[in-house]
C-alpha positions as CSV (number, residue, x, y, z in Angstrom):
1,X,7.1,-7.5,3.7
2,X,3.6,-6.9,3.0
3,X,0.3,-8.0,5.0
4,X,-2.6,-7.9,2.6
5,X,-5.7,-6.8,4.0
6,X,-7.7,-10.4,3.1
7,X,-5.0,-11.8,5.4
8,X,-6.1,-10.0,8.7
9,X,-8.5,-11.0,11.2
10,X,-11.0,-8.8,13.0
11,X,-12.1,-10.5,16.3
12,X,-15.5,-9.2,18.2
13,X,-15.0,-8.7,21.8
14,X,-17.5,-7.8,24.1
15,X,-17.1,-5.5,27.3
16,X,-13.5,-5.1,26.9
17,X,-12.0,-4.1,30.2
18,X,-15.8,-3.6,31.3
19,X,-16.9,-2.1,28.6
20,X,-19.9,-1.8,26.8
21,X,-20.9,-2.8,23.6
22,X,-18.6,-5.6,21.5
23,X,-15.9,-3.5,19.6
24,X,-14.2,-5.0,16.2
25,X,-10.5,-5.5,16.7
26,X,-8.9,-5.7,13.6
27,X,-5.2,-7.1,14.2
28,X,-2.6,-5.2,11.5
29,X,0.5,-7.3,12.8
30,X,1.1,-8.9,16.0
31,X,3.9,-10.2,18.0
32,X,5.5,-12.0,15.2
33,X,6.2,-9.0,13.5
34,X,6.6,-6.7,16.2
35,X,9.1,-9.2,18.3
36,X,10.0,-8.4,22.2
37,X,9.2,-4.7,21.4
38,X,5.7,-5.0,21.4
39,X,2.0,-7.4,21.5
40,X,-0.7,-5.5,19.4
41,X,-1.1,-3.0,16.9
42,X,-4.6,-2.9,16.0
43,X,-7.5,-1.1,13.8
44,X,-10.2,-0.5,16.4
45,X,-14.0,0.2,15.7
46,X,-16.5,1.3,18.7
47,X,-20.0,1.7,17.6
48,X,-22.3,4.6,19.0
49,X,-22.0,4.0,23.2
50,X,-19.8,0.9,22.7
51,X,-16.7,1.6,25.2
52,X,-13.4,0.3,26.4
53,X,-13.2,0.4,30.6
54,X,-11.2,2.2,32.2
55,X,-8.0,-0.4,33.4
56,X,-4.6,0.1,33.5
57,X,-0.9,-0.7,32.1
58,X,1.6,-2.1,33.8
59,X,4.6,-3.4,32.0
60,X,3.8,-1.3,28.9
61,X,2.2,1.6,26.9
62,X,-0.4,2.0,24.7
63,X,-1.1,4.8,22.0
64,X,-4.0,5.4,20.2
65,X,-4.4,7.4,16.8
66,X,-8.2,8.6,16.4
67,X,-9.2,8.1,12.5
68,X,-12.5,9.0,12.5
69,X,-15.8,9.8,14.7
70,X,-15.4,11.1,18.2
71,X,-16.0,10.0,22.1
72,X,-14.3,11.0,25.5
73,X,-11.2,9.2,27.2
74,X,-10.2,9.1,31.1
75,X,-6.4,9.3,30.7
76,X,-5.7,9.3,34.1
77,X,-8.2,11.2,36.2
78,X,-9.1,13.8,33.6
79,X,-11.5,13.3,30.7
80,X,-11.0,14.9,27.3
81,X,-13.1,14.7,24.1
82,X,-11.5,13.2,21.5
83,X,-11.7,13.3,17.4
84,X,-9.9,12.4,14.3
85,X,-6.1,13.6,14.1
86,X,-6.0,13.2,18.1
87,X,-3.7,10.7,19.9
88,X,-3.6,9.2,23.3
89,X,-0.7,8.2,25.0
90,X,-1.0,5.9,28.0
91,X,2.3,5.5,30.0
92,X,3.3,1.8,31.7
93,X,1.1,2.3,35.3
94,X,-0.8,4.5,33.6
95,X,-5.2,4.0,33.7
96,X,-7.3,4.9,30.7
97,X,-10.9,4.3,29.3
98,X,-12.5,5.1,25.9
99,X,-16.1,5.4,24.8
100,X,-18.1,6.4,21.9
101,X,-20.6,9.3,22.6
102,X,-20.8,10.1,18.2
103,X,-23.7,8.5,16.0
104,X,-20.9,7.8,13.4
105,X,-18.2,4.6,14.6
106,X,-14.7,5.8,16.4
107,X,-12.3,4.1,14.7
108,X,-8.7,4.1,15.7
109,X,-5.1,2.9,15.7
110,X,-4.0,1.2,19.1
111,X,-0.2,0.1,19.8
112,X,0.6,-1.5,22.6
113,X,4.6,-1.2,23.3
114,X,6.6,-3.3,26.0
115,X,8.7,-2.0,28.6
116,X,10.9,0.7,27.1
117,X,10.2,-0.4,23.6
């Protein structure tokens, strides 16, 4: 199977989880594809000091690939500066939070697994 790229759709949502700013979510394949195992995998772009807040999963995990630019997470309790080649884990009942604090966009991978997918 092959998605072509004039077949996805990029949404704009704004304050995500309490965010700031109004992020581009570009979805790559969703549930169709991915079935029971899992409900988003997804191209994200944050702008300079656009954010996602900090909120947590229950139910499910979510990984992030960085791509490009850099920002600082809260996995958890602790806060880490980030960059391209880095990946996040969040584990089901596990709290995270994302922000830009580059000029250039952070733009990364995000997969969202269910259960024990």
């Amino acid at each position: 199977m092959i998605v072509k790229k004039d077949s996805l759709v990029t949404e704009i949502k704004k304050n995500i989880q309490g965010g700031n700013g109004a992020p581009a979510i570009t979805h790559v394949v969703g549930d169709k594809i991915l079935g029971s195992k899992g409900r988003m995998y997804s191209r994200i772009v944050l702008k300079s000091k656009d954010s996602i807040g900090y909120h947590q999963h229950v139910g499910e995990r979510e990984i992030f690939y960085f791509l490009s630019g850099y920002g600082t997470v809260k996995d958890d309790e602790e806060i880490m500066k980030i960059g391209p080649g880095d990946v996040m884990v969040t584990p089901d009942q596990g709290y995270h939070s994302i922000e830009n604090t580059g000029t250039e966009d952070l733009v990364f991978m995000a997969l969202i697994l269910n259960g024990d997918a």
